[in-house]
Every structure is written in C-alpha cells, then in structure tokens.
TORDRENKE-133681 format. One line per 8 residues: number of its first residue (from 0); their letters; for each residue x, y, z of N, C-alpha, C, O. Coordinates in nm, 2 decimals. Layout:
NUM = a = X,Y,Z,X,Y,Z,X,Y,Z,X,Y,Z ~ ... $
//
This chain:
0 = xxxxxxxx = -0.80,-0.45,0.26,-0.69,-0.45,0.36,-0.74,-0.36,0.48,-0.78,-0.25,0.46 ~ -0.74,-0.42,0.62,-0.82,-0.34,0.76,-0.68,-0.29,0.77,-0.58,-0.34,0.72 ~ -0.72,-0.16,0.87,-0.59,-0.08,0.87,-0.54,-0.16,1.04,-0.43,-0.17,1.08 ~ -0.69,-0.19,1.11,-0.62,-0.26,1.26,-0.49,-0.43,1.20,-0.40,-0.47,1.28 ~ -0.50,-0.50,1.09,-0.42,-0.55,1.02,-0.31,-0.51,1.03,-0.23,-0.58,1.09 ~ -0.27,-0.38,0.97,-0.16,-0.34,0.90,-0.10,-0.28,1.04,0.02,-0.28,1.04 ~ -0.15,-0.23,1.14,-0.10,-0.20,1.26,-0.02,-0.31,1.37,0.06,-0.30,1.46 ~ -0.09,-0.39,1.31,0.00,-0.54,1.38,0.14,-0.56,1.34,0.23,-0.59,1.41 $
8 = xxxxxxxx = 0.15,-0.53,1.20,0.27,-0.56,1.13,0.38,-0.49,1.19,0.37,-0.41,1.29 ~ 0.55,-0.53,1.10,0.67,-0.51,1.16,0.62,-0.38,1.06,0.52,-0.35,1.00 ~ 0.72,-0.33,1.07,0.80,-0.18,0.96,0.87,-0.26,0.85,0.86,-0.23,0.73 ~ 0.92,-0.34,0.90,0.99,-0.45,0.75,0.90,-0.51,0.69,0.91,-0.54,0.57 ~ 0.76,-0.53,0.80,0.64,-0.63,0.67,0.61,-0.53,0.58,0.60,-0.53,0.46 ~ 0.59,-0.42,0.68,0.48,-0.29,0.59,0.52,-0.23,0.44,0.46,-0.19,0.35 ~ 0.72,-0.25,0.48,0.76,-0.23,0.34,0.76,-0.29,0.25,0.76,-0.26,0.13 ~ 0.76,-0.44,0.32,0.77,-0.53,0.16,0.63,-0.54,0.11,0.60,-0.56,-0.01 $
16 = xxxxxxxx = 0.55,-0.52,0.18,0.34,-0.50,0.17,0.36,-0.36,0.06,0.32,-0.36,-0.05 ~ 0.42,-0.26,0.12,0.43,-0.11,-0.01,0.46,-0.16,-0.11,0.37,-0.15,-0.19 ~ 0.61,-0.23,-0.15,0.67,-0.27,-0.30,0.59,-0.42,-0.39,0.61,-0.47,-0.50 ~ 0.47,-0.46,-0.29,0.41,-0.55,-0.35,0.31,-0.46,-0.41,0.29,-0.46,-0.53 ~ 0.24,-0.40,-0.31,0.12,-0.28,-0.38,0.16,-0.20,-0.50,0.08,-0.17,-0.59 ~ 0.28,-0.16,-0.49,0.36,-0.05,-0.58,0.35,-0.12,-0.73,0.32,-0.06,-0.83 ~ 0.38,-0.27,-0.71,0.43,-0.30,-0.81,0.25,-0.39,-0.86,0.23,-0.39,-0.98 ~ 0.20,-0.42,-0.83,0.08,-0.44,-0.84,-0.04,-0.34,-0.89,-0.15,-0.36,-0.94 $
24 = xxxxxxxx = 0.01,-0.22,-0.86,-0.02,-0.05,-0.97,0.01,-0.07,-1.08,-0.07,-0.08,-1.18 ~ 0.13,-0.07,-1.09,0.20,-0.03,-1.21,0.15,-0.15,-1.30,0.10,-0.11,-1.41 ~ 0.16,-0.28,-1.27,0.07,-0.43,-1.38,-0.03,-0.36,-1.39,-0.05,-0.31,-1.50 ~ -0.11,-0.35,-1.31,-0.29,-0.31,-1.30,-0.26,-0.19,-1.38,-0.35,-0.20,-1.46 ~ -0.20,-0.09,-1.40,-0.23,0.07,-1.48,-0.16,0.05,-1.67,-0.19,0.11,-1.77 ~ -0.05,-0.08,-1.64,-0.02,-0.11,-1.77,-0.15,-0.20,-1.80,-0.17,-0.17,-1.92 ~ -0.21,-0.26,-1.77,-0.31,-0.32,-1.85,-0.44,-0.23,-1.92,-0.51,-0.24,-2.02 ~ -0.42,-0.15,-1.81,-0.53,-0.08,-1.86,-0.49,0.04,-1.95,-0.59,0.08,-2.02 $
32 = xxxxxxxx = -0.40,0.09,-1.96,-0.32,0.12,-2.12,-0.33,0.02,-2.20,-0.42,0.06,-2.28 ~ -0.31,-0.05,-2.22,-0.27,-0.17,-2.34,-0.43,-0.27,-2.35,-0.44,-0.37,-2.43 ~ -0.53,-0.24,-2.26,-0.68,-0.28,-2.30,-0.67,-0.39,-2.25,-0.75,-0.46,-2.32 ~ -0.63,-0.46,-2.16,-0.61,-0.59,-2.12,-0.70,-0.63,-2.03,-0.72,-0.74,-1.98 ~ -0.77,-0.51,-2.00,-0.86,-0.55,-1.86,-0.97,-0.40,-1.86,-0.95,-0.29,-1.92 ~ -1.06,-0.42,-1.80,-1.17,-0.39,-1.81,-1.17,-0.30,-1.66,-1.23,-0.19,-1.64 ~ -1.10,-0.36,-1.57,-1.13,-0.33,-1.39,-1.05,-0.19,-1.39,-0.93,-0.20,-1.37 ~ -1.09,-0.09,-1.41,-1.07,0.05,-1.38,-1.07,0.09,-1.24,-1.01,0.18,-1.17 $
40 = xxxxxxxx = -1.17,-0.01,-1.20,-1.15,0.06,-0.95,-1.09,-0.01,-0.95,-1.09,-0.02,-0.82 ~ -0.97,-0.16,-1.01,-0.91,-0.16,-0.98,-0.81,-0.09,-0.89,-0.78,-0.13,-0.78 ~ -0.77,0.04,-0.99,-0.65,0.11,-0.95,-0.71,0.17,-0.87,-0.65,0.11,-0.78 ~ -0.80,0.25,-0.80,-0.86,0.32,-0.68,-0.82,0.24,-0.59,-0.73,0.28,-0.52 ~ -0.87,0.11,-0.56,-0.83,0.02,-0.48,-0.69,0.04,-0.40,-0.66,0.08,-0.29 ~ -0.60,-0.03,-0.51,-0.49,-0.01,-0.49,-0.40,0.09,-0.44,-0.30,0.07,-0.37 ~ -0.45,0.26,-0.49,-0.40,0.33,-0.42,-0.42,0.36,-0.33,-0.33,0.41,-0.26 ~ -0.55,0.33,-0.29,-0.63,0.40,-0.09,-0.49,0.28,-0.04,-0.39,0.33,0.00 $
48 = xxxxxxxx = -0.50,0.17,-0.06,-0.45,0.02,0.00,-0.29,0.11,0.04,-0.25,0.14,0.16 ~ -0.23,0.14,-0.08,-0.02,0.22,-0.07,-0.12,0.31,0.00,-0.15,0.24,0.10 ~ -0.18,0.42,0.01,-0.21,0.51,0.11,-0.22,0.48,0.24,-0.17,0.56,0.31 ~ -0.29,0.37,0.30,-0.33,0.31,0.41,-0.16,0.29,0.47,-0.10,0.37,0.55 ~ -0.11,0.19,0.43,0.03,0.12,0.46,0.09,0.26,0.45,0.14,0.27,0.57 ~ 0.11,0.33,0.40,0.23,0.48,0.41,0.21,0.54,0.56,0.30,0.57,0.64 ~ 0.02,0.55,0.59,-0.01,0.63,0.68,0.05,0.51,0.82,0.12,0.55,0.92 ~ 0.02,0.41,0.81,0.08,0.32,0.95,0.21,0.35,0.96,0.27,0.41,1.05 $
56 = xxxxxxxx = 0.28,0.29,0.83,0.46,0.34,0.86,0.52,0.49,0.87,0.64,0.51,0.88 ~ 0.39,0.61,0.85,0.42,0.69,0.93,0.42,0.73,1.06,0.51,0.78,1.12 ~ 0.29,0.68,1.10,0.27,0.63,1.22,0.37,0.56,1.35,0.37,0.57,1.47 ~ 0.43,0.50,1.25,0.50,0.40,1.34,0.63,0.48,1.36,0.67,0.50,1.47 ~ 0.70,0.53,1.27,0.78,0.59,1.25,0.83,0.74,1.34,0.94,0.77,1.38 ~ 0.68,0.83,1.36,0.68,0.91,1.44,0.64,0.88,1.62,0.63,0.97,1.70 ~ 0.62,0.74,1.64,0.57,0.71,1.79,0.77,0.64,1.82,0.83,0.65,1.93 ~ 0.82,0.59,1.73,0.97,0.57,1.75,1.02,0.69,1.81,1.08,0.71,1.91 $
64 = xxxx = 0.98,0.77,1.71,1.08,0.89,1.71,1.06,0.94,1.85,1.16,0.94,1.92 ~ 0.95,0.97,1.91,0.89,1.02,2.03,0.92,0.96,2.13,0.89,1.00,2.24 ~ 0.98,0.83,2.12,1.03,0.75,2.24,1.13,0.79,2.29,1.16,0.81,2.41 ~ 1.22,0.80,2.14,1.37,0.86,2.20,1.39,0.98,2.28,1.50,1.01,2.32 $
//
C-alpha cells in the first residue's frame, strides 16, 4: 500500500481501510497460533500497512484542525 494512495482517500475510506487491516491481523496472527500458515512477515506487513493509514488520518485530522 503507497502512502501517495492513501493520501487521496476520504477519512471515511481510511477508516473502513483501518477495520479491514485490523481485522486481517487478528486472521493472519490467529493462524499463526493455531499453525495454519507458515507467512510470519505476514504480520509485519500488515502492521507498517495500520501504521501508514493511522499516520494519514492523523494527518488529515490535524491540517482540519488548523483550518479552523
């Protein structure tokens, strides 16, 4: 995921983009409890990916703020 991407996005995409990632952790970290899968950078992946998206909708959030 490019972060010039995620800068395009609404605040409403970005969230539903977080609770897809969020929940795509939690599958990806239960499997790898329960031996189902082998892909361990998996979860690396996945977290930079929720870190990237947090950092824009901070972003976005504090250039709002500064308008008012």
């Amino acid at each position: 995921m490019n972060t010039a991407e995620l800068r395009k996005k609404t605040t409403e995409d970005l969230g539903k983009e977080l609770v897809e990632l969020r929940k795509a952790q939690f599958n990806s970290r239960m499997q790898v409890a329960t031996q189902q899968t082998n892909k361990n950078d998996q979860l690396g992946k996945l977290r930079k990916d929720i870190a990237r998206v947090m950092t824009v909708l901070t972003e976005k959030n504090t250039e709002k703020k500064g308008k008012k």
